[in-house]
C-alpha positions in Angstrom: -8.4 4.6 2.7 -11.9 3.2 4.0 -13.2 6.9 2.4 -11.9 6.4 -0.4 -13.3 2.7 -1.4 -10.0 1.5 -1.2 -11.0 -1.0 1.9 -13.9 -1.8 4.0 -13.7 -2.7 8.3 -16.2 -3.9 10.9 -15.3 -4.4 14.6 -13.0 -7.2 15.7 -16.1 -9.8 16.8 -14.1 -11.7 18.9 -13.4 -8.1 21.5 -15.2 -8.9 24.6 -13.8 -5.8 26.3 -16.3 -3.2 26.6 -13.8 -0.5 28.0 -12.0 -0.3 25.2 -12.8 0.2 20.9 -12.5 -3.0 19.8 -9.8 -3.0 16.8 -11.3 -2.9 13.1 -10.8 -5.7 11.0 -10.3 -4.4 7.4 -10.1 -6.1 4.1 -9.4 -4.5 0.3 -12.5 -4.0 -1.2 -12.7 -5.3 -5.3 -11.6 -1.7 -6.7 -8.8 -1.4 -3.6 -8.0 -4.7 -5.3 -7.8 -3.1 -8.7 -6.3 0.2 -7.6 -3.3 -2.3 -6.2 -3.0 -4.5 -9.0 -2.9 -1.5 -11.1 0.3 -0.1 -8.4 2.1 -3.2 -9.0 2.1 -3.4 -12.9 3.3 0.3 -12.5 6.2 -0.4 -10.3 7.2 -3.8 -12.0 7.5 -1.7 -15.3 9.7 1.0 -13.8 11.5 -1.1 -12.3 14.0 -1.8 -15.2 14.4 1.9 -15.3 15.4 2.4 -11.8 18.0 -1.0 -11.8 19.7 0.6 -15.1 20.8 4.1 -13.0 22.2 1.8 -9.8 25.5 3.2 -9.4 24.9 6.9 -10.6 24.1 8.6 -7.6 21.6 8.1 -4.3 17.6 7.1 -5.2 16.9 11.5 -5.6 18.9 11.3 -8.7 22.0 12.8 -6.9 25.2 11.9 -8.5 28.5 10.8 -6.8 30.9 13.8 -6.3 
């Protein structure tokens, strides 16, 4: 995701163990932002199209024999 300018990371400051990597602290970077904002809008407006099938079969479309 960090490739693909959906995040950025640095090194966990506060490791002070020099045997191990320290862990990588990440945070969305503003078009990661956008990309997810963007995600959500998409799902909330399927949504009402996925709620209307409940009951017709499993969530791959496979109806009830």
């Amino acid at each position: 995701m960090e490739e693909r300018g959906y995040v950025e990371s640095e090194p966990d400051p506060s490791a002070d163990d020099d045997l191990v990597l320290p862990r990588r602290i990440y945070r969305p970077t503003p078009f990661g932002l956008r990309l997810l904002d963007a995600w959500e809008l998409m799902a909330r407006t399927i949504q009402p199209e996925v709620s209307r099938r409940s009951g017709t079969g499993d969530d791959l479309g496979h109806r009830p024999t």
